[in-house]
C-alpha positions as CSV (number, residue, x, y, z in Angstrom):
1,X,19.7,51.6,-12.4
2,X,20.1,49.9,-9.3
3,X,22.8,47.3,-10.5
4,X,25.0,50.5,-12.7
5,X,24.6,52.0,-9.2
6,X,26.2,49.7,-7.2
7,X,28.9,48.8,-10.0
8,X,29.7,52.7,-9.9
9,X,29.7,53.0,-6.6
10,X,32.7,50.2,-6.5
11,X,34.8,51.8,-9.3
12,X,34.2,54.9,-8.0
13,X,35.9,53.8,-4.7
14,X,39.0,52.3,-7.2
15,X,39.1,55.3,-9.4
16,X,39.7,57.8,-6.6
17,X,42.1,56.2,-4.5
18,X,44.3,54.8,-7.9
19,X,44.0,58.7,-9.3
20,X,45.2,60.1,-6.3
21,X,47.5,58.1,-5.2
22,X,49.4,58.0,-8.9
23,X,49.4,61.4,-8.7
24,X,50.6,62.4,-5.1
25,X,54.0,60.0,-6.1
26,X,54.2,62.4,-9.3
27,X,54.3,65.2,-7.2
28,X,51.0,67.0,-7.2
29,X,50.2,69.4,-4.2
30,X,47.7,68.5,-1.7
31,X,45.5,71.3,-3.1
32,X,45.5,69.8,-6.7
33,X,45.1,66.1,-4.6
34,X,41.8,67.8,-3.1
35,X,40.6,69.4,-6.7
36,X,40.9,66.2,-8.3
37,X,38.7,64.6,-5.5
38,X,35.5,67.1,-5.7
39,X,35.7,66.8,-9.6
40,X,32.1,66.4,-10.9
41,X,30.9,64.6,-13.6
42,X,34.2,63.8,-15.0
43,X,34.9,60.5,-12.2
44,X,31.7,59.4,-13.5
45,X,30.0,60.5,-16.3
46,X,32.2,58.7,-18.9
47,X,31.3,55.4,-17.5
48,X,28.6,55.2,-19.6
49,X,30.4,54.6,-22.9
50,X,31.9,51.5,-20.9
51,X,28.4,49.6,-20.8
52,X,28.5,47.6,-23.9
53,X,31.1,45.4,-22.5
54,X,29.6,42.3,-21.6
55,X,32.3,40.9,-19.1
56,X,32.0,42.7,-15.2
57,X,35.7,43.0,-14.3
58,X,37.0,44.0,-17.7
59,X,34.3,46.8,-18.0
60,X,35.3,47.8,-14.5
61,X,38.5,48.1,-15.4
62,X,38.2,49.9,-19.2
63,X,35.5,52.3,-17.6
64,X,37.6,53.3,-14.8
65,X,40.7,53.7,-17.5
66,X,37.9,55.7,-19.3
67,X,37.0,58.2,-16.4
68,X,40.9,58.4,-15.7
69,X,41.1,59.9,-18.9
70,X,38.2,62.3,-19.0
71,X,40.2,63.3,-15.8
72,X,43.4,63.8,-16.9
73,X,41.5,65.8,-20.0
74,X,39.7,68.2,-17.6
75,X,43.1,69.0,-15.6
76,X,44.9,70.2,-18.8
77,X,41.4,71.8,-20.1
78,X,41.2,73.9,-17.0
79,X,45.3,74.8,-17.8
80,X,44.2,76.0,-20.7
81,X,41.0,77.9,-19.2
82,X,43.2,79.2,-16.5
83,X,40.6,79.7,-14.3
84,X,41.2,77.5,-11.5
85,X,42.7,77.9,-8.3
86,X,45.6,75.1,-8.5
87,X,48.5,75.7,-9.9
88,X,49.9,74.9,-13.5
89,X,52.5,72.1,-12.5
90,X,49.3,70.7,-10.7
91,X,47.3,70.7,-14.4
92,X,49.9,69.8,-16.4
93,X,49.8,66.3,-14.7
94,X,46.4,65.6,-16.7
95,X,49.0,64.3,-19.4
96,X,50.0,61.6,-17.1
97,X,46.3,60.6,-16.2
98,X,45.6,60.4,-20.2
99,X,49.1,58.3,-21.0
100,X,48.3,55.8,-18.0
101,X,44.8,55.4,-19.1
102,X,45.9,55.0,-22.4
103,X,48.3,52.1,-21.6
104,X,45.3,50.3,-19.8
105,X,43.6,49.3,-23.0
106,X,46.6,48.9,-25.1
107,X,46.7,45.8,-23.2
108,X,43.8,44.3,-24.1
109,X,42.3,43.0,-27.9
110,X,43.1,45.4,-30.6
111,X,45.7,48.0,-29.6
112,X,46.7,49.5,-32.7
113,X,42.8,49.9,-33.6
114,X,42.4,51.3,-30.0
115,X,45.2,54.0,-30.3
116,X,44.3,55.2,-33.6
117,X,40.9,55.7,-32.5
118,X,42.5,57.9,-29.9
119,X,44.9,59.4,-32.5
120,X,41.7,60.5,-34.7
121,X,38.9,61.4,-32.1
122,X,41.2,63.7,-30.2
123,X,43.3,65.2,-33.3
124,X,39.2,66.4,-33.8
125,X,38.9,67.1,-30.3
126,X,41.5,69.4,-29.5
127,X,41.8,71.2,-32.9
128,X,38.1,72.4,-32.0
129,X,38.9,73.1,-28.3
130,X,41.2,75.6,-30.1
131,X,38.6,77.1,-32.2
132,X,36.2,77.4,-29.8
133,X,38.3,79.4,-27.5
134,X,39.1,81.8,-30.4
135,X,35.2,81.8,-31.7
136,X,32.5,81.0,-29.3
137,X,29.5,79.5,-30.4
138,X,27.4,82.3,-31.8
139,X,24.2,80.4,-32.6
140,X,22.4,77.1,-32.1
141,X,24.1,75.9,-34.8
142,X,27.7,76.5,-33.6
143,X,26.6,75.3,-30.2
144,X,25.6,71.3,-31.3
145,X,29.1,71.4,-33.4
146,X,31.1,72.1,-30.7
147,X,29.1,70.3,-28.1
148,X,29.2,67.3,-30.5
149,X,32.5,67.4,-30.4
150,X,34.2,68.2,-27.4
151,X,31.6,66.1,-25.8
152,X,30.0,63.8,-27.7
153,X,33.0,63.4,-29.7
154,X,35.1,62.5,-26.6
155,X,32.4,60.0,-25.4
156,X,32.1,58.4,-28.9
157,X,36.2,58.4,-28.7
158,X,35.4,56.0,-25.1
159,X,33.1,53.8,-26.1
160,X,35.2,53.0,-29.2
161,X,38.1,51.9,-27.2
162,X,36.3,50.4,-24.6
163,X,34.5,48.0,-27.7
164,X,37.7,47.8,-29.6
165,X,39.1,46.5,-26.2
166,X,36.7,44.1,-25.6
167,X,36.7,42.7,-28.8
168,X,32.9,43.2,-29.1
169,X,33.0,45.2,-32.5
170,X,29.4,44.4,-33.5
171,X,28.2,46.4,-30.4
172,X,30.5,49.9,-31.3
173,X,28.2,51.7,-33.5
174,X,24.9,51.7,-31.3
175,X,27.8,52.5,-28.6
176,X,28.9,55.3,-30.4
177,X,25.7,56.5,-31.5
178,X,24.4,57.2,-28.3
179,X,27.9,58.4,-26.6
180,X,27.2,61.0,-29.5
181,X,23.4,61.6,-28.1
182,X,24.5,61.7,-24.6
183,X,27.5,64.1,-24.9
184,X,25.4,66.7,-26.1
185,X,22.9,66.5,-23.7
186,X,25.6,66.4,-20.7
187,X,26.5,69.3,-22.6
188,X,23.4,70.8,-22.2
189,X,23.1,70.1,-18.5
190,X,26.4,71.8,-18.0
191,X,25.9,74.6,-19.6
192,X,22.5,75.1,-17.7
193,X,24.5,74.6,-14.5
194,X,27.2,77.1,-15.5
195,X,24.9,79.8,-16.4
196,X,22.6,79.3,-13.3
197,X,25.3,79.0,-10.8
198,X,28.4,80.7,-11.9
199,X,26.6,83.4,-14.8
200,X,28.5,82.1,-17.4
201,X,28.2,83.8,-20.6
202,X,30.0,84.1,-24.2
203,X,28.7,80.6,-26.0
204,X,27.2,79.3,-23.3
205,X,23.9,77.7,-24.3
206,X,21.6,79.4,-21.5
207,X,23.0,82.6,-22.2
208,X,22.4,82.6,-26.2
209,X,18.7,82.4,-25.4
210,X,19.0,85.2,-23.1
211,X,20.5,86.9,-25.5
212,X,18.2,86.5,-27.9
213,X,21.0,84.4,-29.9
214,X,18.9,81.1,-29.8
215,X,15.2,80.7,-29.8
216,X,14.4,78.8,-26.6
217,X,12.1,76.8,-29.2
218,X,14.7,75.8,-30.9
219,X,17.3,74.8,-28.3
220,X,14.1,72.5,-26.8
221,X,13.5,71.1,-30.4
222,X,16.8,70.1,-30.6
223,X,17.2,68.6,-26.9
224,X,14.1,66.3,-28.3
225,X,16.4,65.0,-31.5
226,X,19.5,64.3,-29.3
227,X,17.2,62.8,-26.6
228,X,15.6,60.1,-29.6
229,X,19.0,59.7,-30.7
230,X,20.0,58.3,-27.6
231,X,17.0,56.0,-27.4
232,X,17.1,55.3,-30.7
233,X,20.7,53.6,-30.0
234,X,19.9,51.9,-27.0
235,X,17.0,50.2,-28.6
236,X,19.9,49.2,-31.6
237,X,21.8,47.6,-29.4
238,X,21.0,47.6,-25.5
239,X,24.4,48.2,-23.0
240,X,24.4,45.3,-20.3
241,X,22.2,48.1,-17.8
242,X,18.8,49.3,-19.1
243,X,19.5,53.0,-19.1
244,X,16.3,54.2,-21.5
245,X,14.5,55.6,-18.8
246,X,17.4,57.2,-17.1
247,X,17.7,58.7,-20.5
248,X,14.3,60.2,-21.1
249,X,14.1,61.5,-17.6
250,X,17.6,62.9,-17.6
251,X,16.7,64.7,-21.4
252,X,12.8,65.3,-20.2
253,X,14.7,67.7,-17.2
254,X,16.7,69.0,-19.5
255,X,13.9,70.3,-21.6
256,X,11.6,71.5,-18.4
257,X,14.8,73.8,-17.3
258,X,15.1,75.4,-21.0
259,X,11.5,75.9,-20.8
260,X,12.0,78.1,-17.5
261,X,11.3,76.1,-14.6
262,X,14.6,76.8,-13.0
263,X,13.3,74.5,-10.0
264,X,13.8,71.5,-11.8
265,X,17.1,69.5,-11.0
266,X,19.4,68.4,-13.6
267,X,22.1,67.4,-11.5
């Protein structure tokens, strides 16, 4: 993926710098400044659901508007996790990441189609968010719904505007289809870093097979659909970087980790 490597590598550089500067002149502290700065994932992941637009700058621009989002999302997740180290007033400034995002692609084709994809994805989003706190995921099958949505749901939500946006409509579904695949399985990954490094438990993925919750058979079974999913959508409709084989191998690691090799490296 050497030429997604070197276009992240540049918006990486913007992202950072236009994040943190925005908010140091709102007012967050120089410890929130340095949270922001070693997120993971977040800065990054998201970019993905910008590769079906076909014009360089303007999917610079909407993926980097896409990541500030995710951003700003994480901030006012972890405010409602309260279980980080900054401080509220810090958090709360996710809002402003999501509402200057937000104005990014309101000024491009389709706004109104843009902001009620925003309007419905996240009315989803966050009513499940809620439920999830209040009932963990018990089984596999409570797992993929709210992995599907908090993740793949959110990642569907990007690559929707970022389309809508671009005015390249005919490309969304393939787009949204694999966003779908690939939000699970970052899921997945996460949830296998969690447990591994920090013990994470309650409806953690890792744990319900521990716990004798979910069959490990059935957690790799299911790892397989999502990963054919994903391919299955790229082959629909390619993004503008071939990403199949980053895909398999990403999944394939997946699958060797739940199978017990806790050498292998998902990060």
């Amino acid at each position: 993926m050497s030429g997604l490597d070197d276009e992240w590598a540049v918006a990486q550089r913007v992202l950072l710098d236009r994040v943190t500067d925005r908010l140091a002149g709102t007012g967050m502290t120089p410890a929130g400044l340095e949270y922001v700065r070693q997120m993971k994932g977040y800065p990054r992941i998201p970019y993905f659901a910008a590769l079906w637009v076909p014009d360089p700058a303007l999917r610079q621009e909407l993926g980097i508007a896409i990541c500030t989002h995710a951003m700003g999302i994480k901030l006012v997740d972890d405010l409602m996790d309260g279980d980080q180290p900054i401080r509220p007033w810090d958090q709360i400034l996710g809002m402003f990441l999501t509402q200057s995002s937000t104005a990014t692609f309101g000024a491009h084709h389709r706004p109104a189609e843009v902001l009620r994809v925003f309007d419905e994805d996240y009315g989803v989003i966050w009513r499940e968010q809620i439920n999830e706190a209040e009932r963990p995921a018990h089984d596999l099958d409570s797992w993929i719904h709210y992995a599907s949505i908090k993740s793949g749901r959110m990642m569907m939500c990007y690559a929707s505007a970022a389309c809508l946006a671009a005015d390249v409509v005919d490309r969304l579904p393939a787009a949204r289809a694999f966003c779908e695949a690939f939000g699970v399985l970052f899921m997945i990954g996460d949830d296998i870093r969690d447990h591994r490094d920090l013990g994470e438990a309650g409806g953690n993925l890792c744990h319900l097979i521990r716990s004798g919750r979910v069959s490990r058979d059935a957690a790799v079974a299911a790892t397989r659909w999502w990963r054919a999913e994903a391919l299955r959508a790229l082959a629909e409709f390619p993004p503008e970087f071939p990403i199949a084989g980053f895909m398999a191998d990403f999944a394939d690691r997946l699958i060797t980790f739940l199978l017990e090799d806790d050498r292998v490296d998902i990060s």
